[in-house]
C-alpha positions in Angstrom: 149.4 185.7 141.3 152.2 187.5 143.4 155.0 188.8 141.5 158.0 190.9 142.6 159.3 194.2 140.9 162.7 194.6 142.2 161.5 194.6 146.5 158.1 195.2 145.6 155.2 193.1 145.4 152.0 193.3 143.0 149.5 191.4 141.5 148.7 190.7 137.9 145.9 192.0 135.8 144.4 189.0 135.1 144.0 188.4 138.6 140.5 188.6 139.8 140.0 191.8 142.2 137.8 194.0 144.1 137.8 197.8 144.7 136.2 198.9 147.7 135.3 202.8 147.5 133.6 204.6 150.7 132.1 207.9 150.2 131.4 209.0 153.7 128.0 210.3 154.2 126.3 208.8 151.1 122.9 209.4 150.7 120.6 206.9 149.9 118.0 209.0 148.4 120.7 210.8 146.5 121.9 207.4 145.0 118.0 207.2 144.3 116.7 210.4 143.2 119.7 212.9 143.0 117.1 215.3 140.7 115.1 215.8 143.6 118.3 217.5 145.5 118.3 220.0 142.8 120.9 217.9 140.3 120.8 217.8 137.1 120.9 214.8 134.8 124.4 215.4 133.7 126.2 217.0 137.4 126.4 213.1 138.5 127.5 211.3 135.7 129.7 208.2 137.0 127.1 207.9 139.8 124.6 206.9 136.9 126.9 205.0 134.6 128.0 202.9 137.6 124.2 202.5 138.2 123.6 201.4 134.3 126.5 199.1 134.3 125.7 197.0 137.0 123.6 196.8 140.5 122.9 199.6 142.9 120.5 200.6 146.2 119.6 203.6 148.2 118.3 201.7 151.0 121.2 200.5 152.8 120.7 199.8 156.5 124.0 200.8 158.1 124.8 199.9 161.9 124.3 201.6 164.9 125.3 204.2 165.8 125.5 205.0 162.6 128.8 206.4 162.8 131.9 206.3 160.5 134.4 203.7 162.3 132.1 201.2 163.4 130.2 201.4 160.0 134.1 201.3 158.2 134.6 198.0 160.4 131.2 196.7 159.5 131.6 196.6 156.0 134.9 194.8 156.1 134.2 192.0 158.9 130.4 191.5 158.1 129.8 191.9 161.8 128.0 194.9 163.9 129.7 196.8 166.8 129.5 194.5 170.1 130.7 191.6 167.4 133.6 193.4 165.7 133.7 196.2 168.9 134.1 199.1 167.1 131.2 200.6 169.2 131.9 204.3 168.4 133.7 206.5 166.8 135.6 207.1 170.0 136.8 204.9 173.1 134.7 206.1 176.1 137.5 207.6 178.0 136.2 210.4 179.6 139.8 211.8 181.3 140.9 212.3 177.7 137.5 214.1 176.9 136.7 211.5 174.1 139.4 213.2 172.0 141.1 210.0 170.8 139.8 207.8 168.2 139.0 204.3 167.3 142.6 204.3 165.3 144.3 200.7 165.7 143.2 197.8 164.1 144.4 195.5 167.4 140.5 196.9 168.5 139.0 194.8 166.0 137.9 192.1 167.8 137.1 189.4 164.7 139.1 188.7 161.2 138.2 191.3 158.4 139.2 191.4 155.0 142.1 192.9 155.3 142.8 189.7 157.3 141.8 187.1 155.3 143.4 188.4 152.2 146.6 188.7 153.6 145.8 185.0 154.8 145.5 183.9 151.3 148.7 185.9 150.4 147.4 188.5 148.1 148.2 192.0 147.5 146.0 194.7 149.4 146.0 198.5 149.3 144.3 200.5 151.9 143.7 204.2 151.3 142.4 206.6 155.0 140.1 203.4 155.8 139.2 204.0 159.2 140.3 201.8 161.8 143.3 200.2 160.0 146.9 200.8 161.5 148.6 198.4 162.6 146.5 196.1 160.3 148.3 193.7 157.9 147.9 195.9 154.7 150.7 195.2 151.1 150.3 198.8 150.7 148.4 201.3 153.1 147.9 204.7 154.3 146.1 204.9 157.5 143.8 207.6 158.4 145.1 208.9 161.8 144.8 212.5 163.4 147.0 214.3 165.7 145.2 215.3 169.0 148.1 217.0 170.6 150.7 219.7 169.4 153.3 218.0 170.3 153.1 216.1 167.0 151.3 216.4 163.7 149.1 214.4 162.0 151.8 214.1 158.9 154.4 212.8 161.0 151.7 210.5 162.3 150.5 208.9 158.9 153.8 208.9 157.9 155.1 206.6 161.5 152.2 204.4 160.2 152.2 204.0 156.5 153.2 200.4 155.4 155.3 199.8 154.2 158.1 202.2 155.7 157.9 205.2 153.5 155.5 204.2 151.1 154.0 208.2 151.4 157.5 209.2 150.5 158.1 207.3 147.6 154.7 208.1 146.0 156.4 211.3 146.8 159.1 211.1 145.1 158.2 209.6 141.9 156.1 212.9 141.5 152.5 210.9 142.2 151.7 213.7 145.4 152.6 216.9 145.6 153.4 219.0 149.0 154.7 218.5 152.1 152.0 219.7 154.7 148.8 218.4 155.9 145.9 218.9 154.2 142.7 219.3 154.7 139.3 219.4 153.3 139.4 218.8 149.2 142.7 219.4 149.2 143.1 216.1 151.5 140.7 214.4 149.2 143.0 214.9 145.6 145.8 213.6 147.7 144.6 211.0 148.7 142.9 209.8 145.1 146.2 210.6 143.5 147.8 208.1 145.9 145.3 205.5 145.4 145.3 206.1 141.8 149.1 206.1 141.3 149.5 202.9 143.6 146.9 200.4 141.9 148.1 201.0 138.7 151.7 201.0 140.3 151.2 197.8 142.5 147.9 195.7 140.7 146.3 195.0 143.9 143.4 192.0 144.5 141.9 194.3 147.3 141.9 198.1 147.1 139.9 199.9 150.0 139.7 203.6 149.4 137.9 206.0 151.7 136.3 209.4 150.5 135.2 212.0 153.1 134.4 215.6 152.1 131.1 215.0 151.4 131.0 214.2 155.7 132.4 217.3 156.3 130.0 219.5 154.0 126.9 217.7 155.2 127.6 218.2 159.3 128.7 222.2 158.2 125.3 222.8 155.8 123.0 220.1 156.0 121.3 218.1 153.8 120.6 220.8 150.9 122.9 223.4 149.8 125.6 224.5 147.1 128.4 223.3 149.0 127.0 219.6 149.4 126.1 219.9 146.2 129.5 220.4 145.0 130.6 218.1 147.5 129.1 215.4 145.9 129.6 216.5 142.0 133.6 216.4 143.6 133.2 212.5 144.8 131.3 211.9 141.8 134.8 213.1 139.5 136.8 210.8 141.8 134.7 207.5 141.1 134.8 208.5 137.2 138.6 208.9 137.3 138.3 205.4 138.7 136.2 204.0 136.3 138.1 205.4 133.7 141.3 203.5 134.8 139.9 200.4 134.9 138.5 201.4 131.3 142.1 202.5 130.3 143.5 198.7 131.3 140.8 196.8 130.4 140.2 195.3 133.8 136.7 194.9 133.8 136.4 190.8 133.4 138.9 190.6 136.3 137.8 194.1 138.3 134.6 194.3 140.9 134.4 198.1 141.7 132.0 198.8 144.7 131.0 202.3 145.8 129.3 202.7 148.9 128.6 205.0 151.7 128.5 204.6 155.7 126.0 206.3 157.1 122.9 208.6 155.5 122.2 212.3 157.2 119.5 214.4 159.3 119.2 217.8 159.3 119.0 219.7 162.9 118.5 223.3 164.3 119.8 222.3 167.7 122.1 220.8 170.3 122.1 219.0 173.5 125.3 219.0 175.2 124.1 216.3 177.8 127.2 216.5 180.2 125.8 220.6 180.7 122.8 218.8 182.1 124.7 216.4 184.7 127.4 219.0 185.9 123.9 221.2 186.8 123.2 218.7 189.0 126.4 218.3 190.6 127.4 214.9 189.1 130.6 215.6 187.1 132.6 218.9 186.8 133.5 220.9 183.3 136.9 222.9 184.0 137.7 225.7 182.5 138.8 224.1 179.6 136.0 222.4 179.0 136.6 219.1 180.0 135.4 216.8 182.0 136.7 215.8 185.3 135.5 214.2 188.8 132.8 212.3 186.9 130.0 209.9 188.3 127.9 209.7 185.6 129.3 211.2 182.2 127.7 211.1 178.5 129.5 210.5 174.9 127.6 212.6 172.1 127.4 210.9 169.3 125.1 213.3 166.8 122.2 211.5 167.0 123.1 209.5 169.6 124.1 209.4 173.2 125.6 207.2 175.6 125.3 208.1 179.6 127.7 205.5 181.7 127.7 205.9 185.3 131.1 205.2 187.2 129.8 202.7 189.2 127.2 201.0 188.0 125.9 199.4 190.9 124.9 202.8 192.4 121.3 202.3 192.4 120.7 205.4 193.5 122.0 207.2 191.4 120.7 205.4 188.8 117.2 206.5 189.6 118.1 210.0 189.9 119.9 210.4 186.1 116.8 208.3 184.9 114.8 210.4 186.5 116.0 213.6 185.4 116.7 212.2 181.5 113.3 210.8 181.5 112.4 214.6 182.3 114.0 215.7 179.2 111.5 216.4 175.9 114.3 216.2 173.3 115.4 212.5 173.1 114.4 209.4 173.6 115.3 207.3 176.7 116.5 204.0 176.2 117.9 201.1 178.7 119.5 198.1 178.2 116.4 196.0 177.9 116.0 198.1 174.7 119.1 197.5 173.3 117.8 194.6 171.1 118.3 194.2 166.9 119.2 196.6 165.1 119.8 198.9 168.3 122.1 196.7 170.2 125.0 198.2 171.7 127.8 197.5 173.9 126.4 196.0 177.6 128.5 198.5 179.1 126.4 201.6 178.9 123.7 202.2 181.3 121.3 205.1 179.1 121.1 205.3 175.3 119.4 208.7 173.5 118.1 208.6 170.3 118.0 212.4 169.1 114.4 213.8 168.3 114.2 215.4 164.8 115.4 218.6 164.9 118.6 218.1 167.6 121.8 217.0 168.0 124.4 215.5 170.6 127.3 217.5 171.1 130.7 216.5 172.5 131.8 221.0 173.4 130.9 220.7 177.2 131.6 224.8 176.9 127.8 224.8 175.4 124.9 225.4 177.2 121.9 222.2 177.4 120.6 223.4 174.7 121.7 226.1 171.9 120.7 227.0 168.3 123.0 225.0 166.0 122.4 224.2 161.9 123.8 221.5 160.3 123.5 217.5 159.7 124.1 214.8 161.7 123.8 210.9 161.7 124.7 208.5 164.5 120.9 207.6 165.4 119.2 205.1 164.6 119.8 203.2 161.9 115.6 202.0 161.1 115.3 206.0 159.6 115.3 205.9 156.3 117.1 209.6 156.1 120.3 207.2 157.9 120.0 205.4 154.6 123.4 205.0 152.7 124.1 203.8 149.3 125.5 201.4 147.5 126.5 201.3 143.6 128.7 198.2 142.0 129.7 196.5 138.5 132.2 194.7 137.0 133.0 191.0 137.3 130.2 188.7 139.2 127.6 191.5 139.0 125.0 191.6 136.5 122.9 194.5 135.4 120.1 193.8 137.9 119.4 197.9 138.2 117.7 198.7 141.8 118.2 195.6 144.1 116.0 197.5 146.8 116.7 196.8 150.9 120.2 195.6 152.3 122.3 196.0 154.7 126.1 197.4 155.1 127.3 193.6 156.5 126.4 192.5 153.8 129.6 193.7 151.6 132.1 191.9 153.5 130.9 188.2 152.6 129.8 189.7 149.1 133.6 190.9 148.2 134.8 187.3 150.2 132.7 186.1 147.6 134.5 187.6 144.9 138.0 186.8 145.9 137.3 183.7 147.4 138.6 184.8 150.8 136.1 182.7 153.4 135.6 185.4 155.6 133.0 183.7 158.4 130.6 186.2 159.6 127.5 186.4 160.8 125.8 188.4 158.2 124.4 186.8 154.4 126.0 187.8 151.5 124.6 189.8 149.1 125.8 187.2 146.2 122.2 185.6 146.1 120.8 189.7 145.0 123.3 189.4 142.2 122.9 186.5 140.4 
């Protein structure tokens, strides 16, 4: 049920509803093991009552690439990238040197839940999901960065937030505090404080709520160290402020919370900037500012994947000769389109796939050498490694305490919560209803 308070909408408590919480970068084998990453019993507290309460895996198959926008659009149509054609983080635009993003829902090639709720006419609240401006959100921030000086990623959320000045009105009422962009966990409280104050503020039937430090820390230090550590004890406080909302209102009969991740993480000593390797031989050119200009066959790093278009594709040719020379290459894997089958399939468009070999990394900072020392995590490759494994943690209304539900598949969510608000969503991927019964 829709109700009005004064020009705004929300929904009623007794309506049935579904909170949709991505932690980007959640580990599988932390969901499944978080002692052997050096927690203790007690540092991950919601994580494990969540687990208690209701259903949960650490073997989630996520998409490929296993990156954050396509896997954000995956879990909300039900469909992989050539179907929904979020194939990347980024558009391939080399003239812009990949530095926009995958931003505007209009990309979206198929209907996703955001879609088929407001279809049904129920209230939705979307929090810094990925690849929703422009989308028909109730109530929503989207996530959006400036990539230019000439204006700054506040003004930007702020042109986009829906409705008009819903970020100033959370303002206002004292939900959010400041008035500059910010970053890292300071971006993170914001955010949670907005997402907290509007569903109790607005009752919505779909929240979507994205999480993302715990990205950021894993690229910067890996797999294991304090900082992810913390990173995670930090998303784990922000799901129990959750749970203890729906607590507080006594919404679990009504209320399906699912936590989930993206993407898992590798670990890597070093990085290929692949566009190094073409300019050697003459086949694009990296100006001074390290961009990329006068291209015939250019390459979008991915972390632990790579994707090499040429400009003309019928240049046989050349063809042979980047084959050649990537075929050459001891650090990747080589793949063509005839390879691009199951749960590798990619867009038709690109002419070479890499698949990272443990230990390296695709890089996108054409200023690098081939190959350089560089420590951190990445993810992006394929999605068959269990280390790409994400995670997946629900309870409430229409799941029962099943405990471990063992392998699934990101897709799956989207018919799961069309399921649970009886939205018909019609995608390709099974539900994961059948798990939970």
């Amino acid at each position: 049920m829709v109700v009005f308070h004064g020009c705004e909408k929300k929904g009623s408590w007794d309506d049935r509803r579904v909170i949709l919480v991505s932690i980007d970068g959640l580990r599988g084998d932390i969901v499944l093991r978080p002692q052997k990453f050096g927690f203790k019993d007690n540092e991950l507290p919601h994580f494990s009552r969540l687990k208690k309460m209701g259903a949960y895996s650490g073997q989630v198959q996520t998409i490929f690439p296993s990156q954050t926008y396509p896997a954000h659009t995956s879990i909300i149509t039900g469909e992989t990238p050539p179907v929904h054609g979020i194939i990347n983080n980024r558009p391939f635009v080399p003239e812009t040197n990949f530095s926009e993003w995958y931003w505007f829902s209009d990309s979206i090639k198929v209907p996703t839940l955001i879609d088929k709720a407001y279809e049904k006419k129920l209230i939705t609240l979307s929090i810094s999901w990925p690849v929703t401006v422009g989308a028909p959100a109730t109530y929503m921030l989207a996530e959006i960065q400036s990539t230019s000086d000439s204006v700054s990623t506040l003004d930007l959320v702020r042109k986009y937030d829906v409705p008009d000045l819903f970020l100033e009105k959370a303002k206002i009422r004292g939900a959010i505090k400041g008035d500059k962009t910010p970053t890292d966990y300071d971006r993170d409280l914001l955010l949670h404080q907005l997402f907290l104050d509007s569903f109790e503020r607005y009752r919505p039937h779909l929240s979507l709520y994205h999480i993302i430090q715990t990205d950021y820390e894993q690229h910067d230090f890996g797999k294991i160290s304090p900082e992810v550590k913390k990173a995670y004890m930090f998303a784990d406080s922000l799901i129990g402020n959750i749970l203890t909302l729906i607590d507080n209102n006594d919404l679990w009969n009504t209320t399906t919370l699912i936590v989930t991740g993206d993407h898992g993480f590798k670990d890597h000593n070093m990085g290929i900037n692949i566009n190094r390797l073409f300019a050697d031989q003459g086949w694009l050119t990296i100006n001074n500012m390290g961009q990329v200009v006068n291209w015939d066959v250019v390459c979008l790093s991915s972390g632990g994947s790579a994707f090499v278009r040429l400009k003309d594709p019928k240049n046989e040719t050349l063809k042979k000769d980047v084959r050649l020379l990537l075929s050459r290459q001891s650090e990747f894997e080589l793949l063509e389109k005839r390879h691009l089958t199951g749960t590798l399939s990619s867009s038709n468009k690109e002419d070479f796939v890499l698949l990272a070999k443990d230990e390296f990394n695709f890089i996108k900072n054409n200023k690098k050498p081939y190959i350089y020392k560089s420590r951190g995590g990445n993810h992006g490759g394929n999605p068959d490694e269990p280390t790409l494994f994400t995670g997946f943690m629900s309870a409430g209304r229409g799941v029962p305490k099943n405990g471990n539900i063992g392998q699934m598949k990101s897709v799956q969510i989207a018919p799961l919560v069309s399921d649970l608000l009886l939205l018909d969503i019609n995608c390709t991927a099974k539900s994961l209803s059948d798990f939970l019964k």
